[in-house]
N, C-alpha and C positions, 0 to 999 in steps of 0.2 A: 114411140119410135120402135122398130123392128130391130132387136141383132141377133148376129150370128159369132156363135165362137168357134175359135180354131185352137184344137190343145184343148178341149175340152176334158182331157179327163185328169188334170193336172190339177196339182194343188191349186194354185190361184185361178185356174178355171172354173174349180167345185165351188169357191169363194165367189164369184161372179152369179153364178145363176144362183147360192141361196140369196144372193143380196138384191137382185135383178127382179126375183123371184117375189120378194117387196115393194119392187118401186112401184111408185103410181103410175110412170108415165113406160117404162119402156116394158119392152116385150120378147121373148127369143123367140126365133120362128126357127131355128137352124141350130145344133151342133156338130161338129165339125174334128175327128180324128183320123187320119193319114193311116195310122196304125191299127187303128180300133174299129173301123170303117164296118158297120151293117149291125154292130154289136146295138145292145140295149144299154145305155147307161143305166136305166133303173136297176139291172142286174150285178152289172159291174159295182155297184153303191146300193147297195138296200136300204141304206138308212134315206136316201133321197126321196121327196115326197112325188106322188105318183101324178105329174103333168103329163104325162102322154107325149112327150117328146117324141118325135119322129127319131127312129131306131140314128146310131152316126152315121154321117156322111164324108162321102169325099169330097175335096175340096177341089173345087172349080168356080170360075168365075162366072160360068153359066148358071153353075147351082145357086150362087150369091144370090144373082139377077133374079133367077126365079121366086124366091123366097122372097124377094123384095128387101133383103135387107138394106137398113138406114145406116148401123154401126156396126164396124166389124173389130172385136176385140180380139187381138193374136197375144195367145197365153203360152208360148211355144217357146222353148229354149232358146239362146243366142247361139245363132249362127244359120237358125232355123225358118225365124220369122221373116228374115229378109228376101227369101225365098219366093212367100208369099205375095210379098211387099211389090215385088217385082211383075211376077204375075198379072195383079190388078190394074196396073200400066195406067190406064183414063177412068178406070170404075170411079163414078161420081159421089158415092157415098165416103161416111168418114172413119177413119183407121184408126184406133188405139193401140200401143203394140207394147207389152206388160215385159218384151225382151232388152238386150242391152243393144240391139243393130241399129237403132236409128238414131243414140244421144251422142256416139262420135264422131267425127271425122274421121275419114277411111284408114288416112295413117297412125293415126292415135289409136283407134278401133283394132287394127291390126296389130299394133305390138303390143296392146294388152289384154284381147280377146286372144290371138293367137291364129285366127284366121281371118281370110279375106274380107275384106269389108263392104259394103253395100255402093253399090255408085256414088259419088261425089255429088251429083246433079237429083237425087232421088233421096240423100239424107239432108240435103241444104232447103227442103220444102218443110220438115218436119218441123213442127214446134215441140221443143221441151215442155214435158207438161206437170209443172210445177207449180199448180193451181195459183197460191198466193202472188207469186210473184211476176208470174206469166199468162195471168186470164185473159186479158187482150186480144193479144197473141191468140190465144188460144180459142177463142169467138169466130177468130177469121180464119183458122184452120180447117184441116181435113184431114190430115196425118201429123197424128201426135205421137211423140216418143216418152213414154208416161217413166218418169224417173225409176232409180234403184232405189232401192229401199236403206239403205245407209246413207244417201244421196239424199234422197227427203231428208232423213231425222238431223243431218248435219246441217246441210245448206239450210232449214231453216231456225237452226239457230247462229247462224254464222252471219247470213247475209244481212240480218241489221245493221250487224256491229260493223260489215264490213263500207255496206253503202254511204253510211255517214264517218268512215274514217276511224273508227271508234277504237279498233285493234290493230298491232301490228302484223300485218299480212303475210309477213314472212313467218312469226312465229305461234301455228298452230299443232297444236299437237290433239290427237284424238286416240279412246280405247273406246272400242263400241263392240257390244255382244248381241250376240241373236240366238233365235228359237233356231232349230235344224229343219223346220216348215219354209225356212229361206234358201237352203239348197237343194230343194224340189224335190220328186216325187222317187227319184233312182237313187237307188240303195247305193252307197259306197261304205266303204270300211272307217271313213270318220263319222257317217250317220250311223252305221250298224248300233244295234241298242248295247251290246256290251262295252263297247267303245265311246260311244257317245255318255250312257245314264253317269251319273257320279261322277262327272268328269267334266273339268273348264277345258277347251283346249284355243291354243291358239293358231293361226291359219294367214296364210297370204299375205305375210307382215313387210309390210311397203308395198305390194303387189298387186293389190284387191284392184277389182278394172274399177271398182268407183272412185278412184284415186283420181284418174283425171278428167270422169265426168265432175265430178265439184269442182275443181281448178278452174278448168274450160266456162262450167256455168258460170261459175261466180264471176271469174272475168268477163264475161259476158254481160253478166245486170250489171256489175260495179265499177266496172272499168278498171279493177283494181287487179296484179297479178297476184295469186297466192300461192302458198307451196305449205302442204300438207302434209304432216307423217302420223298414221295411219294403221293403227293395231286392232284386227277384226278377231273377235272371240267364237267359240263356240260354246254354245251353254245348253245344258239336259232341259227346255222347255220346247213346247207345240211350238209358239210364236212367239214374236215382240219381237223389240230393239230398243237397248239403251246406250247413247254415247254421248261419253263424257268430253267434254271441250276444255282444254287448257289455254287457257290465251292473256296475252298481254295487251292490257288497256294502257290506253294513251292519253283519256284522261281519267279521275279521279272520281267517281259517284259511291255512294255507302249503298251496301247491300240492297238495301229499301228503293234508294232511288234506280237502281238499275232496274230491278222487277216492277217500277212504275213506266220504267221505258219502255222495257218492252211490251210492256200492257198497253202504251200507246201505242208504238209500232203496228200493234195485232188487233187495237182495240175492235176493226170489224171484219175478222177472219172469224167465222162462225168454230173452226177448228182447229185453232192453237187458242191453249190455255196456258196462265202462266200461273206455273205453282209456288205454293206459299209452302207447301208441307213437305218432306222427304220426297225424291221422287222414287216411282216404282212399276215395273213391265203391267203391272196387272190393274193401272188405274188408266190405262187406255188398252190393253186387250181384248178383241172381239167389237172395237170402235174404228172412227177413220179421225179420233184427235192425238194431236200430238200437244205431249204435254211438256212447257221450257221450265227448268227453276233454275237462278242463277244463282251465285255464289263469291263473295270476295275473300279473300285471305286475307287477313290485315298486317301478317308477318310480311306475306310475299308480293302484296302487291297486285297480286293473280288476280283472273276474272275466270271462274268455273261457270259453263254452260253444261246443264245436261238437261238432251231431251229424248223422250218415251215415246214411239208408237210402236202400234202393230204392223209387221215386217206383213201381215198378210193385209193388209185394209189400207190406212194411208202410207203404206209401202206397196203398195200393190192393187190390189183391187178395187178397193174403199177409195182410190186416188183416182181410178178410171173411171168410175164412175161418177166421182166431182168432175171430170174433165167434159166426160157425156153432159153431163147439164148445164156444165158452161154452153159446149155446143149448142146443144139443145135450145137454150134459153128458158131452163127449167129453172124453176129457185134450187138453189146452188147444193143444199141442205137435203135434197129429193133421195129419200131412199136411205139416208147416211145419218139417223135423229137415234139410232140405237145408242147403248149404254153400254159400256164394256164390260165384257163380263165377269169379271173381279174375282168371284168364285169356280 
């Protein structure tokens, strides 16, 4: 299959073509910057291996056509992509879009994005694309809105417990930290290196927009309401995500048998693993698995979920490209069999 990227020179962009760049089955014919338009990406990245990419281009719907693309992956910031999105109007090919404009509804979109939000009639096509839980779905699409990456590592360790009743839904509580590769490519003064190195910090506490993309999905698969609070970290690493789950079980299993559950839950998700050992950023880093370990307290009664992926792979790109071969009807696994890279 043919694609083309838009945002091409964007973190989760550069992530896309080296992984694309492996697959067996697809192809770029096209990349695609608004801003960067006629440049050489090999120049702009040196370290990028020399395919001969046609220099960037601008983004038109003719240009699409011509190039023949099959999938069009938009790796563009929110508020950005929908832009696009709109553009393409009847383009018969399929949309991946690695932004936050097509997982809400307009009004939800709007008071926690901050700006306007995409037509009501043009986000209600989209499939969420949250591989595990939504492949179907997602078979029969054509415009998928490929989750956040807090959004992944949470909902999937949430949505077991929530599908079969398992936790009380009112009370979850989460601290989840990320690499500073999750707030993209533009410099601000909380990525500046002086500011960021040697330093935790905390950010968007109750406010993070994936606050009510989880809500929304989870109600959505489980029919169940939830209400979430929600502490996003910053931490001195390239990438990952760890978040921790506090939650109240409803009924009673020993440590052992939970991590049997959800071994069954998962048992043929080729990428959730359920660990047995500490968990840690670097034992899915440079992968597209997410890794769960659970945890009881036996004073409190608790039920600790924490789970690990990479905010750039199956928070991002490593996820789009599970999505493309659901589409596709590639084996699911195509292009995604690397090992993280631990060191």
């Amino acid at each position: 299959m043919k694609c083309t990227i838009i945002g091409a020179t964007g973190y989760a962009a550069i992530e896309l073509i080296r992984m694309i760049e492996l697959h067996p089955y697809l192809e770029i014919v096209s990349l695609i910057s608004d801003s960067m338009t006629d440049q050489d990406i090999n120049l702009l990245y040196s370290f990028m291996n020399e395919n001969n990419y046609s220099r960037l281009a601008k983004f038109s719907v003719e240009h699409i056509e011509e190039v023949e693309t099959d999938i069009l992956f938009l790796a563009t910031p929110s508020g950005i992509s929908m832009n696009y999105v709109k553009q393409l109007g009847n383009w018969k090919g399929t949309v991946i879009d690695l932004s936050g404009d097509l997982r809400l509804e307009k009004t939800l979109y709007e008071k926690w994005y901050g700006h306007e939000g995409i037509d009501r009639l043009i986000q209600r096509k989209a499939t969420y694309g949250l591989t595990e839980w939504k492949r179907d779905q997602i078979k029969q699409s054509r415009l998928i809105a490929n989750p956040g990456c807090y959004a992944t590592a949470i909902l999937l360790g949430l949505l077991p417990l929530l599908a079969e009743e398992m936790i009380d839904p009112a009370q979850i509580i989460v601290h989840a930290s990320s690499g500073l590769s999750g707030a993209g490519k533009t410099l601000t003064e909380q990525t500046h290196h002086v500011r960021s190195n040697e330093n935790v910090r905390l950010y968007k506490m109750n406010r993070h927009q994936h606050i009510p993309e989880i809500e929304s999905i989870a109600e959505d698969i489980t029919g169940q309401k939830i209400m979430i609070s929600l502490a996003t970290y910053l931490v001195p690493l390239n990438r990952g995500i760890m978040a921790t789950m506090t939650l109240q079980p409803l009924v009673e299993k020993t440590e052992a048998a939970w991590r049997a559950w959800f071994s069954e839950k998962y048992e043929n998700e080729p990428f959730i693993r359920i660990g047995q050992a500490e968990p840690e950023i670097k034992s899915a880093a440079g992968s597209n698995y997410c890794d769960l370990s659970v945890y009881v307290d036996p004073r409190t009664g608790r039920l600790t979920v924490v789970s690990v992926i990479d905010n750039m792979q199956k928070g991002a790109a490593g996820q789009a490209i599970q999505n493309a071969n659901v589409v596709c009807g590639y084996p699911e696994t195509s292009g995604l069999t690397q090992q993280p890279f631990f060191i």
